[in-house]
C-alpha positions as CSV (number, residue, x, y, z in Angstrom):
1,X,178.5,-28.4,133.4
2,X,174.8,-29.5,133.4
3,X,171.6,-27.8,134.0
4,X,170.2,-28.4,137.1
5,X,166.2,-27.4,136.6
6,X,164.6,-24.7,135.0
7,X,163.7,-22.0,136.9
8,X,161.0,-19.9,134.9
9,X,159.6,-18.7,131.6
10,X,159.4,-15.2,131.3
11,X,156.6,-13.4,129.6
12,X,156.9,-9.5,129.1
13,X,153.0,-8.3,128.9
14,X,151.6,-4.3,128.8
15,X,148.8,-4.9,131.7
16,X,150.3,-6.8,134.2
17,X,147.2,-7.0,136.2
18,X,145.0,-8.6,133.5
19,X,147.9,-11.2,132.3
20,X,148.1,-12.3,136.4
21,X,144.5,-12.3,137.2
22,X,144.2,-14.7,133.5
23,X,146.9,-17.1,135.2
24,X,145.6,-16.9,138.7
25,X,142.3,-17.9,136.9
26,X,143.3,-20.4,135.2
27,X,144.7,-21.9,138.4
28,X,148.4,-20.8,138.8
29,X,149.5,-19.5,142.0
30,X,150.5,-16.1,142.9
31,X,153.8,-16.5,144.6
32,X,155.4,-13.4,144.6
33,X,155.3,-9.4,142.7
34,X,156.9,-6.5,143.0
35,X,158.7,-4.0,141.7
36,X,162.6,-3.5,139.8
37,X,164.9,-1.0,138.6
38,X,168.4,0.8,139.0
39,X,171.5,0.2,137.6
40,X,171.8,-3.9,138.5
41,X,168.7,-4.4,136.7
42,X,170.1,-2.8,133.9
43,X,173.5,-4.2,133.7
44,X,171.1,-7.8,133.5
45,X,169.1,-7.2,131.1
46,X,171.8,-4.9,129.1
47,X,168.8,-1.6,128.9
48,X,169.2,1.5,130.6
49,X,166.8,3.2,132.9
50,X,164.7,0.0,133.7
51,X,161.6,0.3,135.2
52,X,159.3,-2.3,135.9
53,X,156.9,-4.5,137.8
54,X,156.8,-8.5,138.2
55,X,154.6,-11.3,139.0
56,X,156.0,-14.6,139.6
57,X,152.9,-17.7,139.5
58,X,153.4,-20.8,139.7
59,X,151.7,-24.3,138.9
60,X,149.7,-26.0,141.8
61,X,152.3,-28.6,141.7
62,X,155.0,-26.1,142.6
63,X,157.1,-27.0,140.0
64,X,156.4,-24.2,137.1
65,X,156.9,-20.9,137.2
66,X,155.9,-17.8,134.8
67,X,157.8,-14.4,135.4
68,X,155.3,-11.8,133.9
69,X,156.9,-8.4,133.3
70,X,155.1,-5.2,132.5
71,X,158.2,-2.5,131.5
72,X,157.4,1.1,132.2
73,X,160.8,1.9,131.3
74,X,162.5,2.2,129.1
75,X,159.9,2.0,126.0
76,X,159.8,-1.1,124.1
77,X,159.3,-1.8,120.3
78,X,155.8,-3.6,119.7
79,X,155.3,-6.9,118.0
80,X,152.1,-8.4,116.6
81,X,150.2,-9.7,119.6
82,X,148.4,-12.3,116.8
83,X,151.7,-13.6,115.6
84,X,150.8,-17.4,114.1
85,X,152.1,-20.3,116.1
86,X,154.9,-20.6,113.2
87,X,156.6,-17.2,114.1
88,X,160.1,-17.5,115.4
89,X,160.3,-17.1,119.1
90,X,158.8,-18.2,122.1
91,X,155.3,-19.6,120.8
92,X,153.3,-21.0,123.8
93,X,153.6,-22.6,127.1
94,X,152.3,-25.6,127.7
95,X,149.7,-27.0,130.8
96,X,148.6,-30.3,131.1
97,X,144.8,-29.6,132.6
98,X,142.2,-32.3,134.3
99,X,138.9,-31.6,131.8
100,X,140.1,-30.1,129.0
101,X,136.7,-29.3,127.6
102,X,135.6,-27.7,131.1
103,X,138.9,-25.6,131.5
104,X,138.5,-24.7,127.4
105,X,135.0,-23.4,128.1
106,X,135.7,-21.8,131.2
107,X,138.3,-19.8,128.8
108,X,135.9,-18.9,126.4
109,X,133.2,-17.7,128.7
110,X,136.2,-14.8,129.6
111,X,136.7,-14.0,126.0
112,X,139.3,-16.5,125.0
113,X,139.0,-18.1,122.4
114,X,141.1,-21.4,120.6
115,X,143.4,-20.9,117.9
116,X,142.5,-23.6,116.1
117,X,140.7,-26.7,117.3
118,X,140.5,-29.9,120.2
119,X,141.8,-32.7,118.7
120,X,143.3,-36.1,120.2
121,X,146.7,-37.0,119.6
122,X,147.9,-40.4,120.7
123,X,146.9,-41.1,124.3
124,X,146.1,-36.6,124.9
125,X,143.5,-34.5,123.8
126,X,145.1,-31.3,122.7
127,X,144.9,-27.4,122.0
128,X,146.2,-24.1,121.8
129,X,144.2,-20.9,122.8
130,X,145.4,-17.3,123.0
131,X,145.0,-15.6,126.3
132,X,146.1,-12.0,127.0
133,X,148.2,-10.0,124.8
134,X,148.1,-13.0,122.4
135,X,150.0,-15.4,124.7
136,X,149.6,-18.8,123.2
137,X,148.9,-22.3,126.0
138,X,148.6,-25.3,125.3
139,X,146.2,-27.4,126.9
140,X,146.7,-31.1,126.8
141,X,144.6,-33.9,129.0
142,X,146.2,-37.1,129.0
143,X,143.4,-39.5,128.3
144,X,143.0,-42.8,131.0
């Protein structure tokens, strides 16, 4: 048995709104959202009483996909939105950008900010910021 392709990364958030409108802006796709819940939903996800509402975006490229999830039901335990990029667990997710100085200020100018600084790295320029809810990308522009 093999892996085929990855489907998506899925990102649970609290304002589902704000975390889509941050990825539409940042040029992602809206492909599809709506709305879950009943007992298939939560034999999946092993919860009871699921509630909740869905954005799928994807990369202008087609090929990758966030699932963002805001959960209405049932209620979930909260984490530090500022966890450091060393915390166990999904960290960041990663977009290779055209102008990485252009797209970094663009961020900024909607109260993002980086986490720690540009910096080149082999033939890339490189950096994490943290967008809504403390969601961590990685911006890298490959350089030539």
């Amino acid at each position: 048995m093999t892996i085929q392709r990855m489907g998506h990364v899925g990102i649970v958030v609290e304002d589902i709104a704000a975390a889509t409108a941050f990825f539409v802006e940042l040029g992602l796709e809206l492909q599809r959202k709506g709305s879950v819940e009943g007992g298939w939903v939560d034999r999946v996800v092993g919860l009871k009483g699921v509630r909740a509402d869905f954005a799928i975006v994807q990369t202008p490229d087609g090929y990758g996909h966030l699932e963002l999830t805001q959960y209405h039901a049932p209620a979930s335990p909260t984490t530090d939105p500022n966890a450091p990029a060393n915390t166990p667990g999904l960290r960041h997710v990663a977009f290779t950008v055209e102008d990485i100085n252009a797209v970094v200020a663009g961020l900024h100018d909607r109260g993002t900010e980086l986490v720690g600084e540009l910096e080149r790295f082999n033939d890339s320029y490189v950096c994490y910021v943290r967008g809504p809810e403390g969601i961590i990308l990685e911006l890298t522009e490959r350089i030539g």
